[in-house]
C-alpha positions in Angstrom: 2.2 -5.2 6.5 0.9 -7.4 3.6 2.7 -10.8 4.2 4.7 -10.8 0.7 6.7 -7.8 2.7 8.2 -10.0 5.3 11.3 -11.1 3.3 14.3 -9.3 3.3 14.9 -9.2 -0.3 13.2 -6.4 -2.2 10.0 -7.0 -3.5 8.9 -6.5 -7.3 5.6 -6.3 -8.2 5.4 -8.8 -12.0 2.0 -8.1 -12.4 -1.4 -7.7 -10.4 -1.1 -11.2 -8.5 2.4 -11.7 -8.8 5.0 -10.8 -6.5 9.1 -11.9 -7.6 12.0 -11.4 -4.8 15.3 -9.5 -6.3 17.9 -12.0 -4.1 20.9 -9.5 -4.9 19.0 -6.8 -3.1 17.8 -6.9 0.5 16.5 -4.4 3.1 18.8 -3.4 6.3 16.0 -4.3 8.2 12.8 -5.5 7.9 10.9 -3.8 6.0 7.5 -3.0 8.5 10.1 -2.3 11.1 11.6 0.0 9.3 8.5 1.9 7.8 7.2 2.4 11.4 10.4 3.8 12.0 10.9 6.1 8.7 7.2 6.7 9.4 8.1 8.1 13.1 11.0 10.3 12.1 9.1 11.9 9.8 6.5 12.3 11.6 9.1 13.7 14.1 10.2 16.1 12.0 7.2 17.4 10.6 5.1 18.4 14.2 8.7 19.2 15.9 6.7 20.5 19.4 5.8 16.5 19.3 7.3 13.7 21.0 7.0 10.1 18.5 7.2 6.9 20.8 7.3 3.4 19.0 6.2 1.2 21.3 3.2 1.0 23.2 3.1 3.6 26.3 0.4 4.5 29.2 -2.7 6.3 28.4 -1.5 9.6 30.3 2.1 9.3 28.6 0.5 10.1 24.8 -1.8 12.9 23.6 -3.1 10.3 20.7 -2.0 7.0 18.9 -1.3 6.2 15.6 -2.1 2.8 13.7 -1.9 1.9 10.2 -2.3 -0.7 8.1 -0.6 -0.8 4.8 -2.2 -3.2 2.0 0.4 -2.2 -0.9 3.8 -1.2 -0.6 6.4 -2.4 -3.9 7.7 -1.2 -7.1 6.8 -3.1 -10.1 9.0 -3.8 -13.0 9.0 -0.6 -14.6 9.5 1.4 -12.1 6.2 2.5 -10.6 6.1 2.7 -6.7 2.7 2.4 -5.0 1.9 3.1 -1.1 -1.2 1.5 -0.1 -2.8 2.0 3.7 -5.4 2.9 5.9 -4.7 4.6 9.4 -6.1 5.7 12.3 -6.1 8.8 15.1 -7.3 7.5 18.2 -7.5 9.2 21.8 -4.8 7.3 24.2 -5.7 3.9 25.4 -7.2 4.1 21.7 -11.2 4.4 23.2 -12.1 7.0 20.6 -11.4 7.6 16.7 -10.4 11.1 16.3 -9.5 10.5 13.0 -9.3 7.8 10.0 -8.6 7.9 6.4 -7.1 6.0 3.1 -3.9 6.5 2.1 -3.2 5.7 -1.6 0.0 7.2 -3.5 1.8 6.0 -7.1 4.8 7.6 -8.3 7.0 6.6 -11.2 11.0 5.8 -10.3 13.4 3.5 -12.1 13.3 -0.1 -12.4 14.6 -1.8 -9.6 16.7 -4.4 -11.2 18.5 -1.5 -13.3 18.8 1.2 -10.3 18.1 -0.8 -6.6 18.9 2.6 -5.1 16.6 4.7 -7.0 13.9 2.1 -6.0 14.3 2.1 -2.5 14.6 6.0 -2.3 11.3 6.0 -4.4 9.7 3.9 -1.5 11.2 6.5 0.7 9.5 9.0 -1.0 5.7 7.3 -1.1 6.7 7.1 3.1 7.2 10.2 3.3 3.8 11.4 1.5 2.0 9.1 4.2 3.3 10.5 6.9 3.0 14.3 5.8 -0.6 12.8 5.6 -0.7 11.4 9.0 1.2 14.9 10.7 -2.1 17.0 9.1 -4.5 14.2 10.8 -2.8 14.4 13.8 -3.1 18.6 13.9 -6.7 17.9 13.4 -7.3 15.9 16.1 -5.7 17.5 18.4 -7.1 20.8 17.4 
């Protein structure tokens, strides 16, 4: 996660270099814990015959690892949401790519200072796209 996503309180993008903190509004949890978690239940839920682990296992305890690496994730002013990343497929122990791709997602929401709520389940939302992206990847590979 881009560093400017390591406070608690909700991030608003002001312009293309310019990042502001709403202090009324924080996260329940940090916000890269909680995509990888978001990111794993939907995941979860989307190749059901699948078991999603968190945390690092054995080679011969996984059929293939995920990473990703998200550049962008924040709603500016007006509204507009954006999900930034790049991830990766690889076989367990991570000694092969299987897969690897760009991840790039905008979608238009209310402002966040007007409607927190709305602007958090927007960010839900671009999460959600990225990991129906990552479930098709991960059929692929294992295909």
């Amino acid at each position: 996660m881009p560093g400017y996503l390591s406070e608690k309180a909700f991030a608003v993008r002001k312009g293309s270099n310019e990042i502001v903190y709403l202090d009324s509004i924080e996260w329940a949890e940090r916000l890269d814990t909680g995509l990888q978690r978001v990111l794993a239940a939907n995941i979860g839920t989307l190749l059901p015959t699948e078991q999603v682990r968190l945390s690092m296992w054995g080679a011969e305890a996984v059929s293939v690892e995920v990473e990703v690496n998200v550049e962008r994730f924040d709603v500016d002013s007006h509204g507009q949401g954006v999900l930034m990343a790049w991830w990766r497929v690889l076989s367990p122990g991570g000694e092969k790519v299987l897969a690897s791709g760009r991840f790039s997602a905008t979608q238009q929401g209310p402002a966040p200072n007007k409607d927190p709520r709305g602007a958090a389940a927007l960010m839900s939302a671009l999460a959600a796209e990225l990991a129906e992206d990552l479930a098709r990847a991960i059929k692929r590979a294992g295909s």
